[in-house]
C-alpha positions as CSV (number, residue, x, y, z in Angstrom):
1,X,0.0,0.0,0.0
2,X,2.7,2.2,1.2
3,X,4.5,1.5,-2.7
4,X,1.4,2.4,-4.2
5,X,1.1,6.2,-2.5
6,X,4.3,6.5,-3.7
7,X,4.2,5.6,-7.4
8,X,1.1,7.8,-7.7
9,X,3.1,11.0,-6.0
10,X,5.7,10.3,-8.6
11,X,3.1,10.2,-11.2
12,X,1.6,13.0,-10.1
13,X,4.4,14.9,-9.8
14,X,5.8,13.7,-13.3
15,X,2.6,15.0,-14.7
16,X,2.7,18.8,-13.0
17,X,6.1,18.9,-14.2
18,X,5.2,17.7,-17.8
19,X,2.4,20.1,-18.1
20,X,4.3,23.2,-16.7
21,X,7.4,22.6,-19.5
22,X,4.5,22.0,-22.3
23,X,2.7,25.3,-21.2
24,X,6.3,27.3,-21.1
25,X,7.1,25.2,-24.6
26,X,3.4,25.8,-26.5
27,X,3.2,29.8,-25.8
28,X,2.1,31.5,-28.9
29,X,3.0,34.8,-28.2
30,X,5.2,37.1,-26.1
31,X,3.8,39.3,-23.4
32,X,4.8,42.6,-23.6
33,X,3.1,46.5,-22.6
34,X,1.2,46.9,-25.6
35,X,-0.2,43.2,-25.1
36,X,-0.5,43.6,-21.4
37,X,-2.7,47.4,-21.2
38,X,-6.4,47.4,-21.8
39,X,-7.4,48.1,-25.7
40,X,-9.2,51.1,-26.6
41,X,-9.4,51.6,-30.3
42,X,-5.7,51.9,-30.3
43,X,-5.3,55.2,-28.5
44,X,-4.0,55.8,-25.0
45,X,-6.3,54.9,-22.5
46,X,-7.7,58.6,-21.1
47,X,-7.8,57.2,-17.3
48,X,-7.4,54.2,-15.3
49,X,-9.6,51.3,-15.7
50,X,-10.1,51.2,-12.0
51,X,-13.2,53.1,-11.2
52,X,-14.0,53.7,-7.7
53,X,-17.0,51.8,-6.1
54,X,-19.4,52.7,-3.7
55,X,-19.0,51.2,-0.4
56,X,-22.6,51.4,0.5
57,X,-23.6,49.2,-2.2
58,X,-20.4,46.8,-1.4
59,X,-21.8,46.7,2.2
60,X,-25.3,45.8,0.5
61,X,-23.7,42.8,-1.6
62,X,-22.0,41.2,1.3
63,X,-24.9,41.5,3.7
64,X,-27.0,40.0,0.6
65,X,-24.6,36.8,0.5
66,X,-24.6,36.6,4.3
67,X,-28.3,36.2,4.4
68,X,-28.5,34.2,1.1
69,X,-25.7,31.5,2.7
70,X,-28.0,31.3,5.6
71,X,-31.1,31.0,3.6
72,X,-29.1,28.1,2.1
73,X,-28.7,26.6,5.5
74,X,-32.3,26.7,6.5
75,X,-33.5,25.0,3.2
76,X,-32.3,21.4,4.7
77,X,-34.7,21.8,7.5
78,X,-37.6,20.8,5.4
79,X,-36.4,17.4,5.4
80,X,-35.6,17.5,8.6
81,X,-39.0,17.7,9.2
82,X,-39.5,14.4,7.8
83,X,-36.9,12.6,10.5
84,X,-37.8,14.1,13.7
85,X,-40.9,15.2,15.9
86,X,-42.8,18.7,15.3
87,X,-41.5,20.3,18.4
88,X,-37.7,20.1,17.8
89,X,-38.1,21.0,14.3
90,X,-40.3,23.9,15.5
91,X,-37.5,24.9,17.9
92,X,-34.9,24.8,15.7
93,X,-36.6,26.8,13.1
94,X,-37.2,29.5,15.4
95,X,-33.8,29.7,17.0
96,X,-32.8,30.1,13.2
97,X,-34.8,32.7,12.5
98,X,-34.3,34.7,16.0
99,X,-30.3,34.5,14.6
100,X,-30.9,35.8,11.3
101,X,-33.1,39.1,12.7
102,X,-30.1,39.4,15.3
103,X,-28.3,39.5,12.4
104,X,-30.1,42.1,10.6
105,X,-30.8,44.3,13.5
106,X,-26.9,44.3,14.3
107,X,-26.6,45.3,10.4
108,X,-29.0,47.7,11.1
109,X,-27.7,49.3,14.7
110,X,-24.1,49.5,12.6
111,X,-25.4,51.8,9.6
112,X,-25.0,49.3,7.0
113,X,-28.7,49.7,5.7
114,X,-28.3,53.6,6.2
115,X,-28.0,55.7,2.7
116,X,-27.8,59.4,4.2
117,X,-23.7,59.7,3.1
């Protein structure tokens, strides 16, 4: 068993090795400034290509994925309802729920959901 491991961490490492040397070998062109800066029309670009972004609406999208993961998470408690009695799955659901408008009134107390700037 231990001999097998160690063939296939050779192997393995043969084949990193193989493919790094073909993708240095196969490279159809050279990367230089002109290749490497954004293309408009063929002229200078007039400013960077790095616009600022609003915070506020940064704040918005990770709140949004906070609360979508958790919406995730409470999805498999429908089949949990299947396997155990009423009353845990009841419990549960509400302790859920309490955390996620904890969650939301912290968000809230912090000035995330404020737009007066």
């Amino acid at each position: 068993m231990k001999m097998l491991i160690i063939l296939f961490s050779i192997i393995t490492l043969i084949m990193i090795i193989l493919t790094l040397i073909l993708n240095l070998v196969s490279k159809k062109s050279i990367a230089d400034r002109e290749k490497s800066s954004p293309f408009e029309c063929g002229f200078d670009p007039k400013n960077s290509a790095r616009l600022p972004f609003s915070l506020q609406f940064f704040l918005i999208a990770v709140i949004f994925l906070i609360f979508d993961v958790e919406i995730a998470l409470l999805l498999p408690l429908i089949i949990s309802l299947q396997t155990s009695n009423l009353f845990n799955y009841s419990y549960l659901t509400i302790f859920f729920i309490i955390i996620l408008i904890l969650g939301l009134y912290h968000e809230w107390n912090q000035g995330a959901l404020n737009w007066s700037n």
